[in-house]
Each structure stands twice: as structure tokens, then as C-alpha cells.
C-alpha positions as CSV (number, residue, x, y, z in Angstrom):
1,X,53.5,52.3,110.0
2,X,51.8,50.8,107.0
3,X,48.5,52.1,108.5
4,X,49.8,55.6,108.8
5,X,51.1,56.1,105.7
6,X,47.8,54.6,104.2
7,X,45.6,57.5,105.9
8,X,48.2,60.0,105.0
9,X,47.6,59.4,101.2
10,X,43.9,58.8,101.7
11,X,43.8,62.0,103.1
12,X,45.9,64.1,100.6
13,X,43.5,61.9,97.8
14,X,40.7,63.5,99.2
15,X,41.8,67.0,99.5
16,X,43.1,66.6,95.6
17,X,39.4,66.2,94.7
18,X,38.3,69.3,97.0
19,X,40.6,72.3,95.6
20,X,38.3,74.2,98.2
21,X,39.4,72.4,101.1
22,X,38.1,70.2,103.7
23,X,37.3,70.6,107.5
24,X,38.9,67.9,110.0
25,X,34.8,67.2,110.1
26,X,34.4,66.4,106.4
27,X,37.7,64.0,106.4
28,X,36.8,62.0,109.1
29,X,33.2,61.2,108.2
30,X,34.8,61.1,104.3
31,X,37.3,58.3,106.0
32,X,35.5,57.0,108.2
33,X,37.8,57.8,111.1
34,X,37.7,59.6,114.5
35,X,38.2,63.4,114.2
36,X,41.3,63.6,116.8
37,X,43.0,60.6,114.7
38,X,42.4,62.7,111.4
39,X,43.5,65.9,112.8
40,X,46.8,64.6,114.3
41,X,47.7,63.2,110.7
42,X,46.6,66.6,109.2
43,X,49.0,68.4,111.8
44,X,52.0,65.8,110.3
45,X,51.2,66.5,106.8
46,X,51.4,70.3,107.6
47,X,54.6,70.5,109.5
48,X,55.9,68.7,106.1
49,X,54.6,71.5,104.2
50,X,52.0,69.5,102.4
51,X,49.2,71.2,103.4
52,X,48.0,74.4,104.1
53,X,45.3,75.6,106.5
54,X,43.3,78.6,107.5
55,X,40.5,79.1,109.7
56,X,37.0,80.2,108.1
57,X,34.7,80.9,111.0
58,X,34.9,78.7,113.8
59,X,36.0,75.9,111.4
60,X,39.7,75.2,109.8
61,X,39.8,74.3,106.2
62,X,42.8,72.2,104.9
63,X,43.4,72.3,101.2
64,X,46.8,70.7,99.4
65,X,49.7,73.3,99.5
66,X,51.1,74.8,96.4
67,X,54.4,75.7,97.8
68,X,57.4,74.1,96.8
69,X,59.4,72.3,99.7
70,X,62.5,74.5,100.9
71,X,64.5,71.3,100.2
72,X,63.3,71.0,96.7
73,X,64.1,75.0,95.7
74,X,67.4,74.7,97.2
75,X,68.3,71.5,95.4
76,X,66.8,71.7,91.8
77,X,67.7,75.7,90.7
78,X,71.5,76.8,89.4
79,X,71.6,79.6,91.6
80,X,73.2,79.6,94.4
81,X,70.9,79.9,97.8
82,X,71.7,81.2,101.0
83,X,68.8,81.1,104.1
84,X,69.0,83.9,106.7
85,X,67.8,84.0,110.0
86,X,66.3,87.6,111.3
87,X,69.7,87.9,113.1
88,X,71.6,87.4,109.7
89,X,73.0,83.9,110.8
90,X,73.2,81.5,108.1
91,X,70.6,79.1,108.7
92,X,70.4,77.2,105.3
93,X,72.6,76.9,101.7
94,X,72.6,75.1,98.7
95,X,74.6,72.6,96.9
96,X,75.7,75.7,94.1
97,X,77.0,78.2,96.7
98,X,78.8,75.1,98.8
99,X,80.7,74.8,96.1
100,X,81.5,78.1,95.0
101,X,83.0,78.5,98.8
102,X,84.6,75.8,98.4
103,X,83.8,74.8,101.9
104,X,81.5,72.3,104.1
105,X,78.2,73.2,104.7
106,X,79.0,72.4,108.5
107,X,81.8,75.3,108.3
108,X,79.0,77.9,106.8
109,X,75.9,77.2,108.9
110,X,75.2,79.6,112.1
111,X,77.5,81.7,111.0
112,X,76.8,85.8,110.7
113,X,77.2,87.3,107.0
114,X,79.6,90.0,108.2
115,X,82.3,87.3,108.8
116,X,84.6,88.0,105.7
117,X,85.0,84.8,104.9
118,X,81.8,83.6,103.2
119,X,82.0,84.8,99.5
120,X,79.7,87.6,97.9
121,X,77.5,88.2,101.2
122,X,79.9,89.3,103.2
123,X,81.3,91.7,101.4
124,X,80.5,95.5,102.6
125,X,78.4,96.5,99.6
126,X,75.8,93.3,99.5
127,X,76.2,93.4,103.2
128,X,74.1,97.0,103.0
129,X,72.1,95.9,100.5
130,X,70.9,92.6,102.8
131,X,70.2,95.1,105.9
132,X,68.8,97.5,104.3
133,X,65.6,94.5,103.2
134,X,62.7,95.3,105.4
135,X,59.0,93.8,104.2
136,X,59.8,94.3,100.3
137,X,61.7,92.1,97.9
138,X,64.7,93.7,97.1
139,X,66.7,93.2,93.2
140,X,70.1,94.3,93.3
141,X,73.2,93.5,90.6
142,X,76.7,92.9,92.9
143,X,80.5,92.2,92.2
144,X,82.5,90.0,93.7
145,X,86.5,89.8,92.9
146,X,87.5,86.1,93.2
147,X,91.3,86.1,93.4
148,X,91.8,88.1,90.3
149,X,88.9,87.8,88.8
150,X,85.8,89.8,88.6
151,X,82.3,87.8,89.4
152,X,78.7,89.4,88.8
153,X,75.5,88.3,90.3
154,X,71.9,89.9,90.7
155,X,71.1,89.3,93.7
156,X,67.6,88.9,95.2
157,X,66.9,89.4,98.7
158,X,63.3,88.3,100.3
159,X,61.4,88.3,103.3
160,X,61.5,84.9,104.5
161,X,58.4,83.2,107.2
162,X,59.7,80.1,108.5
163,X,56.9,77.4,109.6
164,X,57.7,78.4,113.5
165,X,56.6,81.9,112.6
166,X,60.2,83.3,112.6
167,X,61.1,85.8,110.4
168,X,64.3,85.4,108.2
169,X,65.7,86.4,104.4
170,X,66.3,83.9,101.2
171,X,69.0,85.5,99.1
172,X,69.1,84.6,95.5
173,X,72.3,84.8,93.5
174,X,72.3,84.2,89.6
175,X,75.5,84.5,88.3
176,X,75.1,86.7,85.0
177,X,79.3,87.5,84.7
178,X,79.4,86.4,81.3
179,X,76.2,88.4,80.3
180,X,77.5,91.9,82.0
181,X,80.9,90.8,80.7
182,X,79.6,90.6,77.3
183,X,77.9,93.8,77.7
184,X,81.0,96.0,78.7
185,X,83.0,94.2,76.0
186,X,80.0,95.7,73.7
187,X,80.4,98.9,75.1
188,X,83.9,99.2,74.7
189,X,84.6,98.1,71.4
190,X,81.9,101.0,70.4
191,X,83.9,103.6,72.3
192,X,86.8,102.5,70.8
193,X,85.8,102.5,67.4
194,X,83.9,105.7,67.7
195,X,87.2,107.1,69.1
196,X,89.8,105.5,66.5
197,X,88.0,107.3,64.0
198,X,87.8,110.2,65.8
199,X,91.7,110.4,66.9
200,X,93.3,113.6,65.5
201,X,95.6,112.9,62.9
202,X,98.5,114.1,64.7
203,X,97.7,111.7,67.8
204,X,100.5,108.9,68.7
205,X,97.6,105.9,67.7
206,X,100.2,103.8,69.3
207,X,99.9,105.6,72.3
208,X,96.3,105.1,72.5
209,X,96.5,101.2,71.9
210,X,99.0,101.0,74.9
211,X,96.3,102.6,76.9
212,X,93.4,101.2,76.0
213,X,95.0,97.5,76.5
214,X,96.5,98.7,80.5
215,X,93.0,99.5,81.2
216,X,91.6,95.9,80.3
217,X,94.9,94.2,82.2
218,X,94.1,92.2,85.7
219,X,97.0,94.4,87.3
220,X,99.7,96.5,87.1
221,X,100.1,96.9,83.3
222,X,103.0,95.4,81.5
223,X,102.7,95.8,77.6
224,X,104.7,97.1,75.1
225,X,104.0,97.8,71.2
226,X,106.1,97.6,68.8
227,X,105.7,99.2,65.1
228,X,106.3,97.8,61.9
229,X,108.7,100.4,59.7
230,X,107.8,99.0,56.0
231,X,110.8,100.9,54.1
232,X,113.6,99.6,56.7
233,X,111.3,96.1,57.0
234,X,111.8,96.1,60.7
235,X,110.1,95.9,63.9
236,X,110.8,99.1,65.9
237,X,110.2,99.7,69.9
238,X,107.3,102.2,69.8
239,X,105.7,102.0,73.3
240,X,106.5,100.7,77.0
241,X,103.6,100.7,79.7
242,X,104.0,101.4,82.8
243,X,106.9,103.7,83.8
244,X,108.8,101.4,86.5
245,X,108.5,98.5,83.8
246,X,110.0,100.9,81.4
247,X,112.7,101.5,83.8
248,X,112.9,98.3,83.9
249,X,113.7,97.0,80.7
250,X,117.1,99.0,80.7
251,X,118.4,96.0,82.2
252,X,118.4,93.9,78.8
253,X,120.2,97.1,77.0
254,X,123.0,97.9,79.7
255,X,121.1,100.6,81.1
256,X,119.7,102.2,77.9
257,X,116.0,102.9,76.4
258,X,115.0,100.0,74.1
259,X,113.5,102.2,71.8
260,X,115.1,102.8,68.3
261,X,116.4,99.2,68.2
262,X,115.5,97.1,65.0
263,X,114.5,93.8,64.9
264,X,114.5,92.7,61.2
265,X,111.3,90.5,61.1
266,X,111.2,89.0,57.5
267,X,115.1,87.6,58.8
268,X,114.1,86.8,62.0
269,X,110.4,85.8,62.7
270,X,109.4,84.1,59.5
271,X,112.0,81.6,60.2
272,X,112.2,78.6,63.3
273,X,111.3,78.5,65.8
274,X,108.5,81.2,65.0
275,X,107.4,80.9,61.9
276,X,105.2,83.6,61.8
277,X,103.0,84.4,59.1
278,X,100.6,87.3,58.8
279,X,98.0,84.6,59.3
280,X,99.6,83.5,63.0
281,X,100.2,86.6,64.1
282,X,96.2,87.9,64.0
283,X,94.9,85.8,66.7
284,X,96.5,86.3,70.6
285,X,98.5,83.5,71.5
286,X,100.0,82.9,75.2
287,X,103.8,82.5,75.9
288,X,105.2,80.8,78.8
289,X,109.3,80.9,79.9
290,X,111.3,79.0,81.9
291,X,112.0,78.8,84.5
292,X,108.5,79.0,85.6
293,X,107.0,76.5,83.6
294,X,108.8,73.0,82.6
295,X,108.2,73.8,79.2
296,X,109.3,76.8,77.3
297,X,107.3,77.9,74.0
298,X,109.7,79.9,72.7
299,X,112.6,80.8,74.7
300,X,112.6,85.2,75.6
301,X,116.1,85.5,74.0
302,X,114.8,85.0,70.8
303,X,111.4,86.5,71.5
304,X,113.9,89.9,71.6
305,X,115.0,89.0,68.4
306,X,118.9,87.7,70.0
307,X,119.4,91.4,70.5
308,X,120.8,90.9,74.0
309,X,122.5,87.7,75.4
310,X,120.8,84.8,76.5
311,X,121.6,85.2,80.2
312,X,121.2,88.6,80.3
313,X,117.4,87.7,79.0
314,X,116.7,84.8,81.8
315,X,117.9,87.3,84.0
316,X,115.1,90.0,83.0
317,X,112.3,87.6,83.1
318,X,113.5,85.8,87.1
319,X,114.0,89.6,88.2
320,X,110.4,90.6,87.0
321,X,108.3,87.5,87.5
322,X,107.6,87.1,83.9
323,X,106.4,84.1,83.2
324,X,104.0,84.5,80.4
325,X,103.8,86.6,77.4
326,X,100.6,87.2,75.2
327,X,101.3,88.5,71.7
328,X,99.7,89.7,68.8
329,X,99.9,91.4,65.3
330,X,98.7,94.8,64.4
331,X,97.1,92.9,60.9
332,X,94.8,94.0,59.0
333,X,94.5,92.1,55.4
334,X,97.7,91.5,54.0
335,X,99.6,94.3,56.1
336,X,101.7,94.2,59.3
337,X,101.6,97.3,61.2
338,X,103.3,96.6,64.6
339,X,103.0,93.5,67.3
340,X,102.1,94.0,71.1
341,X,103.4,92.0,73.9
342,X,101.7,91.9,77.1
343,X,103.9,90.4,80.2
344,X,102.1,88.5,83.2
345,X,103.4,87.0,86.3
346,X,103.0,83.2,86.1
347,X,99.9,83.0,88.4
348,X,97.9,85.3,86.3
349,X,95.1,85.0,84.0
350,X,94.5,86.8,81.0
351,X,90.8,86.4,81.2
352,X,89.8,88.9,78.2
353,X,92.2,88.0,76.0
354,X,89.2,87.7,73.3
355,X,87.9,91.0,73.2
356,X,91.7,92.4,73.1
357,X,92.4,90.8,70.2
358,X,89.0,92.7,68.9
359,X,90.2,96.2,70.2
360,X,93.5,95.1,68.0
361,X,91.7,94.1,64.8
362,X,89.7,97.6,65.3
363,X,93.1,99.8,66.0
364,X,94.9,97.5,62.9
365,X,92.5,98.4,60.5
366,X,92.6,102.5,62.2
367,X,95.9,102.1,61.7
368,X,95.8,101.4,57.7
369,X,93.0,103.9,57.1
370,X,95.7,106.4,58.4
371,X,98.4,105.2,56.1
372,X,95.8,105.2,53.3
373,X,95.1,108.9,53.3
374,X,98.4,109.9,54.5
375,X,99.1,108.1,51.0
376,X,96.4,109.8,49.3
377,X,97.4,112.9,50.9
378,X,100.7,112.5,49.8
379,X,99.9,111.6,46.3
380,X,97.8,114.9,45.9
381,X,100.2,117.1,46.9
382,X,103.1,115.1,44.5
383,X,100.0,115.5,41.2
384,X,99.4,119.4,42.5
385,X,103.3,119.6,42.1
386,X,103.7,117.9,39.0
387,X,100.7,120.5,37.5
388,X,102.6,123.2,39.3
389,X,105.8,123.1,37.6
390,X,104.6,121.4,34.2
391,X,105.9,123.5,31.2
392,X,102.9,123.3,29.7
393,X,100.0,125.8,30.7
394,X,97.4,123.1,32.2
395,X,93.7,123.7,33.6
396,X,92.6,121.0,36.5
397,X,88.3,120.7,36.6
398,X,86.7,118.0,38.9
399,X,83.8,116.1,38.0
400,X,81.0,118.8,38.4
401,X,82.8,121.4,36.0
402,X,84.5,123.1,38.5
403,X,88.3,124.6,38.1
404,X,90.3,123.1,41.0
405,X,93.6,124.4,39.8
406,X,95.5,126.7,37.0
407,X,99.0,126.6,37.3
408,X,101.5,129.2,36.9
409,X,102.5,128.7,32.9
410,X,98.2,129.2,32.2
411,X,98.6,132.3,34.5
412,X,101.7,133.7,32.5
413,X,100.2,132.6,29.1
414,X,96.9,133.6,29.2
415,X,96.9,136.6,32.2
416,X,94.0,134.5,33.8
417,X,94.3,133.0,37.3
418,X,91.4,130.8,39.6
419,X,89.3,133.3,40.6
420,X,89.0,134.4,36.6
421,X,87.7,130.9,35.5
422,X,86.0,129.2,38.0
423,X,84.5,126.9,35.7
424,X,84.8,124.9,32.5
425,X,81.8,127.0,31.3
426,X,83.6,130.1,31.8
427,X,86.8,128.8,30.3
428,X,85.1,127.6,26.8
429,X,83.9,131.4,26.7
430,X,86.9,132.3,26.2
431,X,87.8,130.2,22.5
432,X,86.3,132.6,19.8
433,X,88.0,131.2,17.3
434,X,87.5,127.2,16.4
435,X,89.0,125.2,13.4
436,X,86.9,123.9,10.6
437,X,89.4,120.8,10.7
438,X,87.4,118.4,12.7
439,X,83.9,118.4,12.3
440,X,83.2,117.7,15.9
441,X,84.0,121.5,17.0
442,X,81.2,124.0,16.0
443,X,81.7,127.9,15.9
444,X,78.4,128.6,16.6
445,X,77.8,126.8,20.0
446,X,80.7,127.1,22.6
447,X,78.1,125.6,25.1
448,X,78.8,122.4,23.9
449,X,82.0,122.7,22.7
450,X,84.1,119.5,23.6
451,X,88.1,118.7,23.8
452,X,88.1,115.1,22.4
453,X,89.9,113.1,25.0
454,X,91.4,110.8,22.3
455,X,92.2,113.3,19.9
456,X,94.1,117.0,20.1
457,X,92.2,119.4,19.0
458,X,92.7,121.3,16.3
459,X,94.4,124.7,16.2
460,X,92.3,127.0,18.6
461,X,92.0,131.0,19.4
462,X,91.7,132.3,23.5
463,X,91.2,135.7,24.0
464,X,94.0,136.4,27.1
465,X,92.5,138.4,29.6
466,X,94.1,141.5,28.0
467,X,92.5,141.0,25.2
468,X,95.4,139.5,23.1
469,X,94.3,135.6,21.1
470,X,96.7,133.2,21.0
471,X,96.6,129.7,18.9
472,X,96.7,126.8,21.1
473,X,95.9,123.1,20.3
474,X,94.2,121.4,23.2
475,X,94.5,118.3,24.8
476,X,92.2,116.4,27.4
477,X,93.1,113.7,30.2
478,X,90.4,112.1,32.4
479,X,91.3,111.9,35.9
480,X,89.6,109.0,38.1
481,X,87.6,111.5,40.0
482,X,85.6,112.1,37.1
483,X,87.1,115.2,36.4
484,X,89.7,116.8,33.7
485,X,93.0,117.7,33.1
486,X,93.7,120.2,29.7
487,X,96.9,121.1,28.7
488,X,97.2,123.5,26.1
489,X,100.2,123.6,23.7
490,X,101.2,126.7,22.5
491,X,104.0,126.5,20.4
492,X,102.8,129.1,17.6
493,X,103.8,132.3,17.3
494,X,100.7,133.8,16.0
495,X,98.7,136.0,18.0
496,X,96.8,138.9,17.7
């Protein structure tokens, strides 16, 4: 034994120091030794795949191999490794996909991929993909549900030559889930955003969040959405997904919809045993009920706000196979614009809880855009009023000089509506007649004339549009767009 493993490294030192190889010739007369003992070592050391040989003439050269054992590629990469023989039989696996089977390696071996039992390969898609390998490498991304979970590999599939001269494949499987996970997440949150700021004003936003979450659920969706009504300071019912879980929910109501009942949060949530704050409600925290879990987070009759008695409540959730609950506030800074629930059955996972709670933040802060211009909107329709009906005559300019409004009492005083002065330009055209009060207005250059926005201005003349003058003092007001207000009092009976 000792003398056989001594010519087996001799022989594998000399071949290091000839990269070009060596004949059995040139290793025996190198080591001395006769040329059938030296080429029954060198067949040894090949069918160990330590050397490598081809013949050059009439002579064989054997050179050191540069392949890496089979037993060393199976054992020292993170993928998972599965050997095929040309008839698809498993021949050889790895430690990796051994344990993602969660199975023997005995239970796997010599058995054909189309058995549905061995994970990822013998599913119908990579099944095509693996006959379909003739002489080329073939690069293919594949999914794999795992219970209720979704698993994503790029698989490689190569033409395999085993020493024996037998043809075979050697699929490669890298699991890249949480990279193709992280790129859909990507994806979605752009389309969402894109399409929050897009959504028609007149579009139920609510509606869309419902939606948008039942698409990312593992299963039948279950969530509801409930809004926050900031004048009565309570959480209303807004939306219920799906329909037979709508139907559903009657049973905590005696047969009625939920939807118009009040929970008064500030009365209710910020107290034990939620104390909620605007703070705890942003991120997405998980639920679970008795009786399917020993311990109970918070109990589902108070969850509905002790609208409905206790036993109705344990009832609803035994009936329905809730045993968990995910939850989360529509927040966005110090604002609370609903909450949404989302009801799973005790074995299930919420796996993307994470990039809901994105979507969330995204449709919180769509949410308070909405309420910002529908105030905005609303506060330029109560100032257009207030011009409207002031009892003064009042001329509105934005910041580039521009009449934006004249309201009726101008009209009636002066004869001149919009279309008549269009800008402030056009409006100081008409004063022909300025006081010598103030030195600040000059009768010689309306261009530059100027109503002192500290000051009234002395008493004025403005030609009406029927050619009648009338003595008004003006007044000025700055407006935060950079624009003007100028009411003109007119209480002088002089004209002419």
C-alpha cells in the first residue's frame, strides 16, 4: 500500500513539472519503473479523475487534469445539484437540494424526474425545459410554489459525459426568490404610484387600495378598509373584499351590512388594551385569536370596537377560520386617514407583509394630497364667493398682472366687466385724474402708477366705460400668490 501511494504522487509530481504532458515512456524511464507498472497506476489516477489523457500519434500523453471532481462541485457550491442520466433518472444530488426535499438521498436516486414528487424538476414547465436540452447549455428562470409560497430559480441545464462514456444532464438551481421578489415589489410600487396620482378625482381611492392589497394576498382575499371621518372623529366601514366574505360578515350585525357603523377611535383605540398612537399604527402588525392560538393579542370583540357581543364575535372568527389579523393605519405625518384589516386562516403566511405596508404609506400620502386640494379647492371657491358678493366693487390680478376676477358691484359701478380689463395695465388707463395729496402718485405717468399697499390712496377719477368719472379711493391687499386684491371705495357723490 505504502509503495503505491508513493508512485501515485511521484507520478502526479512529475506531470506537475510537465504542463505538456508525459508519455507512459517518459514516466517510467523518469521513475525508473517498468512501463506496464507505470501505466496501470496512470489508468487509477485517471478513473479518479486526476488525470487526463489523449493520444498524439501513436503515443498517449497524460497531463494533470483541471477538472473539478463531481464530488467536490456537488459538495462546496449553494445551489442545489441534481445529476441526470440520458434516460432522465436521477443518478446523483447534492447536500442543498436533499434538504430542500426534505427527503433521503436513498428515496431520490434512480428515480425519473416526471415523478411528481421530487420538487422543482418535476414540475410540467421545467420538465419541458429539461427535454427539450439537446448538445447546448440551456439558461432558463422557473417557479416553484412550495405550499403557499412562491420559489424562483434559474435553472441551468447541461450536457453531461460521464467517465463510462454515457451521456447524462447536470441541472443547476440558484435560488434568486428574493432577487425577483425584490424586483416585482419594485415594479409594483412604481405602478402604483404612477397610478395613485393618476386616479381621477372622482375614483373610490378606497376602492383601489382594497384591490391592489387582494392581488398581493396568498389566497382568497379577505380585507377590509375602514376610513377615518375627521368631523364625526370615527372610524367608518368603507370597503369589504371579497363578496362571500362580505356576505359573510352579516353574521356579527344580525344579518345586516357593516357599513355605516361608527367606531369612535380617540374613545376606543387610544385607550387599553390598544393603545394606538399614530406612531403604532404605521407599521403592519400581525393579530392572532383564540381559539387557534393559546395566546390571544387582542381579543376580536374589541378589535370591532365592542360593537357586537363577545360570543357573537368568537362565533365569526370559529365559522370563518380566522385566526390571524394583519392591521395597519392609512398615516401619513400626523393624519389618520382609515385602517385596513386583512383576515388569514391560521396556517397562513403573510409573506409580503413589507411591501404592503409600502403600497399603504404610498396610498396614505395619495390620500392626503386629495384632501389637500379638495381643501384648496374648496377655499377658492369660498374667497371667489366672498369677492362675489363683497359690497365693495373689487378687482382680483394674479402675480403676472393679469385680471383673474371683477365682481358684480365693479361691473355695476364702473360698466366694465373681464373681457374689458384684462390686465392691470389696462385698468390704470383708465384713472385720468390723480390727487396731488400723496407725492407718490404722478399725473403724468399712469405706467407706473402704484396703489400703496399700506396706505389708501388718495381720492381718484375712473372714466366708466360710458364715459362718466367717478371719485374712488383705492385700496390694495397682497394675496399669497403674488398677486392683488383692489377694492375701490366709492362713497362720493361726485361724478362727472
Amino acid at each position: 500500500m505504502v509503495e503505491e501511494q508513493d508512485i501515485t504522487v511521484a507520478i502526479l509530481k512529475r506531470l506537475k513539472t510537465s504542463p505538456h504532458g508525459l508519455t507512459i515512456t517518459d514516466i517510467s524511464k523518469k521513475l525508473k519503473k517498468d512501463r506496464n507498472y507505470i501505466s496501470k497506476y496512470l489508468d487509477i489516477l485517471r478513473a479518479e479523475g486526476k488525470v487526463e489523457t489523449k493520444k498524439i500519434g501513436s503515443a498517449r500523453v497524460y497531463w494533470l487534469s483541471q477538472r473539478i471532481p463531481l464530488s467536490a462541485f456537488l459538495c462546496f457550491t449553494k445551489n442545489m445539484i441534481i445529476i441526470l442520466d440520458e434516460n432522465l433518472n436521477v443518478v446523483q444530488v447534492n447536500e442543498q437540494y436533499i434538504r430542500y426535499s426534505n427527503t433521503s438521498k436513498d428515496d431520490i436516486i434512480g428515480r425519473h424526474i416526471s415523478e411528481d414528487s421530487l420538487p422543482i424538476i418535476s414540475s410540467p414547465d421545467t420538465i419541458k425545459i429539461i427535454e427539450s436540452t439537446k448538445n447546448e447549455q440551456i439558461i432558463s428562470d422557473v417557479c416553484y410554489h412550495k405550499g403557499i409560497f412562491q420559489h424562483f430559480f434559474k435553472m441551468e441545464v447541461i450536457p453531461t459525459l460521464f467517465e463510462e462514456g454515457m451521456k447524462g444532464l447536470t441541472v443547476v438551481l440558484e435560488d434568486i426568490s428574493e432577487k425577483t421578489k425584490y424586483v416585482r415589489d419594485m415594479e409594483l410600487l412604481t405602478k402604483t404610484a404612477m397610478e395613485l396620482v393618476e386616479l381621477a378625482p372622482n375614483a373610490d381611492i378606497f376602492q383601489y387600495i382594497a384591490d391592489t392589497i387582494s392581488s398581493l394576498l396568498p389566497s382568497t382575499p379577505r380585507c377590509w378598509v375602514l376610513s377615518y371621518d375627521e368631523k364625526n372623529n370615527g372610524l367608518f366601514m368603507k370597503i369589504i373584499e371579497d363578496k362571500n366574505f362580505r356576505e359573510n360578515t352579516k353574521e356579527l350585525n344580525n344579518g345586516e351590512e357593516l357599513f355605516g357603523l361608527q367606531i369612535p377611535i380617540k374613545e376606543y383605540f387610544s385607550k387599553s388594551p390598544f393603545n394606538w398612537s399614530l406612531g403604532s399604527l404605521k407599521p403592519m402588525t400581525e393579530l392572532h385569536f383564540k381559539p387557534f392560538f393559546s395566546e390571544e393579542s387582542i381579543p376580536f370583540y374589541d378589535l370591532c370596537g365592542g360593537l357586537f357581543p363577545r360570543e357573537v364575535c368568537k362565533q365569526f372568527i370559529e365559522n370563518n377560520n380566522i385566526g390571524k389579523i394583519w392591521v395597519a393605519g392609512l398615516v401619513w405625518q400626523n393624519n389618520l386617514h382609515g385602517i385596513v384589516g386583512i383576515c388569514l386562516r391560521p396556517d397562513e403566511e403573510l409573506e409580503n407583509h413589507k411591501i404592503i405596508e409600502s403600497f399603504l404609506r404610498q396610498a396614505s400620502i395619495a390620500i392626503s394630497r386629495r384632501i389637500t386640494e379638495e381643501r384648496m379647492k374648496m377655499s377658492d371657491i369660498r374667497f371667489q364667493e366672498a369677492i362675489r358678493f363683497c359690497d365693495l366693487p373689487v378687482l382680483v390680478t394674479n402675480n403676472q398682472g393679469c385680471v383673474t376676477m371683477i365682481n358684480p358691484k365693479f361691473s355695476d359701478l364702473f360698466g366694465y366687466c373681464q373681457k374689458d380689463i384684462q390686465t392691470w395695465k389696462e385698468f390704470l388707463g383708465k384713472i385720468i385724474c390723480k390727487g396731488s395729496e400723496n407725492p407718490e402718485w404722478k399725473d403724468d405717468d399712469s405706467d407706473n402708477f402704484e396703489v400703496n399697499e399700506d396706505y389708501y390712496s388718495p381720492v381718484i377719477s375712473i372714466q366708466c366705460k360710458n364715459n362718466a368719472k367717478k371719485n374712488v379711493i383705492l385700496k390694495s391687499v397682497p394675496i399669497s400668490d403674488g398677486g392683488k386684491i383692489l377694492f375701490c371705495l366709492h362713497n362720493f357723490n361726485s361724478t362727472y
